[in-house]
C-alpha positions as CSV (number, residue, x, y, z in Angstrom):
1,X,58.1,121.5,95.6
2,X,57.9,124.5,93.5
3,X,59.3,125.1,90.2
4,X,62.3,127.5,90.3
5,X,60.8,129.4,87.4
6,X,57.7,130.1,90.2
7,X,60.1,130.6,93.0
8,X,62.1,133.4,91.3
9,X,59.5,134.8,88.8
10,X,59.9,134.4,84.8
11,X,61.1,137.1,82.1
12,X,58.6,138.1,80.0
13,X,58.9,141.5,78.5
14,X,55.6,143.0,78.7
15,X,53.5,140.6,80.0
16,X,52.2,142.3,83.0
17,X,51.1,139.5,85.2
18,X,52.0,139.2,88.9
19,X,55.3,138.0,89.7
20,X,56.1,138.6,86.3
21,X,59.1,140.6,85.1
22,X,58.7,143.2,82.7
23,X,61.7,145.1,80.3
24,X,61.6,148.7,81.4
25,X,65.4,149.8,79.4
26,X,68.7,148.9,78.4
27,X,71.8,150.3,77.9
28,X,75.5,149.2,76.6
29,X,78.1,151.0,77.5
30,X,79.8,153.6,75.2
31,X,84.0,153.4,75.9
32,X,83.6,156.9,76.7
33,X,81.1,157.2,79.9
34,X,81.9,155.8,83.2
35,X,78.1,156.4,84.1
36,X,74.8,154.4,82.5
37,X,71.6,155.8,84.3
38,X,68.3,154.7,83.8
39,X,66.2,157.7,84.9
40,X,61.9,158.3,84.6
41,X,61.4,155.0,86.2
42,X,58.0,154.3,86.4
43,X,56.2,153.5,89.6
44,X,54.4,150.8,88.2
45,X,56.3,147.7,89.6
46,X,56.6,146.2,93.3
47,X,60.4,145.5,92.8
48,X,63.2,146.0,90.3
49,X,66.2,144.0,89.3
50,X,69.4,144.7,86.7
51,X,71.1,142.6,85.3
52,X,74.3,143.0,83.5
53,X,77.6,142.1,81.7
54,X,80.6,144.9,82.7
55,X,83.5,145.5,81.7
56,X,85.4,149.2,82.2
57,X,88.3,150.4,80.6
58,X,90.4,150.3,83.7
59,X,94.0,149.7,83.2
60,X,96.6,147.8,85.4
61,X,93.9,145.7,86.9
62,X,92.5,142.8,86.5
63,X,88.9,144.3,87.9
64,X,87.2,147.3,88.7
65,X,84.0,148.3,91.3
66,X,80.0,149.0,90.2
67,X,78.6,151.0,92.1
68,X,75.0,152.0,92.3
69,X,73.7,156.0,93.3
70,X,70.3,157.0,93.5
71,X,67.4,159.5,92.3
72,X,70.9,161.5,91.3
73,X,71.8,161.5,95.3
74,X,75.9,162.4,95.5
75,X,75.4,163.9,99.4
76,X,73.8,161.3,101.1
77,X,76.3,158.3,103.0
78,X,75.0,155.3,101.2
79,X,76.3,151.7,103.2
80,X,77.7,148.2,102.3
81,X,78.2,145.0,103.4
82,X,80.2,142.3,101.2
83,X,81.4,138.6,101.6
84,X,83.8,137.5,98.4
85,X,85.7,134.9,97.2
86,X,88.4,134.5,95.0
87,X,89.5,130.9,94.3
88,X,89.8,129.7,97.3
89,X,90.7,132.9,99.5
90,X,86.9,134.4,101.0
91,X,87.1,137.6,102.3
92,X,84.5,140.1,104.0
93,X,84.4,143.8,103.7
94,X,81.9,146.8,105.0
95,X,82.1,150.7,104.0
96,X,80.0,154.0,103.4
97,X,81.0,156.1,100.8
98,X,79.7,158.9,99.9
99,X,77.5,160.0,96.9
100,X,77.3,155.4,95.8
101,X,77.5,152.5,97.1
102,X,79.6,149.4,95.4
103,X,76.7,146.8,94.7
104,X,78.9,144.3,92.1
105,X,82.1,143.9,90.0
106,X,83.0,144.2,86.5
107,X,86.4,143.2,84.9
108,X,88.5,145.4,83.4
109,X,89.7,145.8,79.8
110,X,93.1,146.8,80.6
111,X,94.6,143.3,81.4
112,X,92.4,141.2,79.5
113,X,89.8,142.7,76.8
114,X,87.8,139.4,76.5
115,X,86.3,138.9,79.7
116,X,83.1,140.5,81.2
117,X,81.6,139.9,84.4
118,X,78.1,139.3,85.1
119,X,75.3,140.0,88.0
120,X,72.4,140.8,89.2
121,X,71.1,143.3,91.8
122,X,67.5,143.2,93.4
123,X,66.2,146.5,94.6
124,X,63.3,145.8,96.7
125,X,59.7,147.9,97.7
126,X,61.7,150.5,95.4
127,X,58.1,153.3,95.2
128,X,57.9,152.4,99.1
129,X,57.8,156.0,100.7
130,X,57.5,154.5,104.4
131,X,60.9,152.6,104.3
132,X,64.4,153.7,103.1
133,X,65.9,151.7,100.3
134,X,68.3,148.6,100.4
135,X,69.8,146.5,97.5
136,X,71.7,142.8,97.4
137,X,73.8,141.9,94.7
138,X,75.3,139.3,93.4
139,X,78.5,139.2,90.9
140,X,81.1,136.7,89.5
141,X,84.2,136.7,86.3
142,X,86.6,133.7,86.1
143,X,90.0,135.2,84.8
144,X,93.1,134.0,84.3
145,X,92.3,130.9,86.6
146,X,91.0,132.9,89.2
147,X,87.2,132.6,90.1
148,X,85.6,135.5,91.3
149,X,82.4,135.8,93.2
150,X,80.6,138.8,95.4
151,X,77.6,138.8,97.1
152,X,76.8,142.5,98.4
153,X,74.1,144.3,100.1
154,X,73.3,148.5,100.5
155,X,71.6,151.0,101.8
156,X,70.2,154.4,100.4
157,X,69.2,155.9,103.5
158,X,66.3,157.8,102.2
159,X,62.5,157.2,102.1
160,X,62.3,158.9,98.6
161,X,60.5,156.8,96.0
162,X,63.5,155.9,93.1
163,X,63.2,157.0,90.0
164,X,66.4,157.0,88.3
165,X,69.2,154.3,88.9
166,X,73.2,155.1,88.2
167,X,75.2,152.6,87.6
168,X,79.4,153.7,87.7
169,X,82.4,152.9,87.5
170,X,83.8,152.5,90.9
171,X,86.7,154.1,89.5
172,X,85.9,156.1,87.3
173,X,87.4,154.5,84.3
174,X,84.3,154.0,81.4
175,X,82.5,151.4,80.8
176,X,83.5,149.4,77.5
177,X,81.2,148.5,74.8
178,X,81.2,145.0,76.1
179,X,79.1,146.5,79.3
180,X,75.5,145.7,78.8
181,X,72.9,146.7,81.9
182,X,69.0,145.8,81.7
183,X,66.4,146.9,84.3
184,X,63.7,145.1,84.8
185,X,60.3,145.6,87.0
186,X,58.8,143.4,89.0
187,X,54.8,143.1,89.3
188,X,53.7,142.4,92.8
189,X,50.4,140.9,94.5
């Protein structure tokens, strides 16, 4: 049997070994941006992965969409496929959109201020120039006694190495100081 810190790789900010991920940048939201990007990515790393706590300034709601745009890309159809659950109600959804894909959730500030959501999102063979790119995410908040949980996949369909990552507000509303997205690279054989 193998250790789940071998199975999933451990963190360990500049380490450099293989398998190992490394702290390229991170980012808390401002309360006045519905946009964090990290951009200059270096091509160093076999994979990436973010990881983050979100929460937008949306009001009325209880949540609010991430969505994840690439290299800068608003003209390209980016894809999704989700399967969420809340409580005990599952539900499964598939879109393109235009200019982003959604990728996770966040909670929003305008219902309850205290709550954040949290997730990660792998983006695999990311510097790959012979495939176009695809991400999985996955994303949960309890609030208010409901649990919330979303597991998502998308597609950029472009063979374009990445080199800067968007992450935004589905709907525009601006990430809260409470919003706090790392990107991390992952060594490879």
């Amino acid at each position: 049997m193998v250790p789940l810190l071998e199975r999933f790789g451990r963190i360990s900010p500049g380490a450099g070994g293989l398998g190992m991920y490394e702290s390229i940048a991170s980012a808390t939201g401002t309360g006045s941006s519905s946009t964090i990007t990290f951009s200059s990515i270096p091509s160093t790393y076999k994979h990436l992965q973010i990881r983050y706590i979100a929460q937008s300034d949306r009001s009325g709601y209880n949540d609010d969409s991430l969505a994840i745009e690439i290299n800068g890309d608003t003209s390209s159809t980016y894809y999704s496929h989700s399967m969420y659950a809340i409580s005990s109600s599952i539900g499964i959804s598939g879109s393109s959109q235009g200019g982003s894909t959604e990728i996770g959730t966040a909670t929003a500030s305008g219902l309850v201020s205290q709550r954040v959501s949290s997730g990660i999102i792998d983006i695999l063979d990311y510097n790959n120039t012979a495939i176009k790119k695809v991400f999985r995410g996955f994303s949960a908040y309890t609030l208010a006694g409901n649990n919330f949980l979303k597991i998502a996949s998308g597609h950029w369909p472009s063979t374009s190495a990445i080199t800067s990552i968007s992450l935004i507000s589905n709907t525009n509303s601006n990430w809260t100081t409470n919003t706090v997205i790392s990107l991390y690279g992952i060594k490879g054989a």
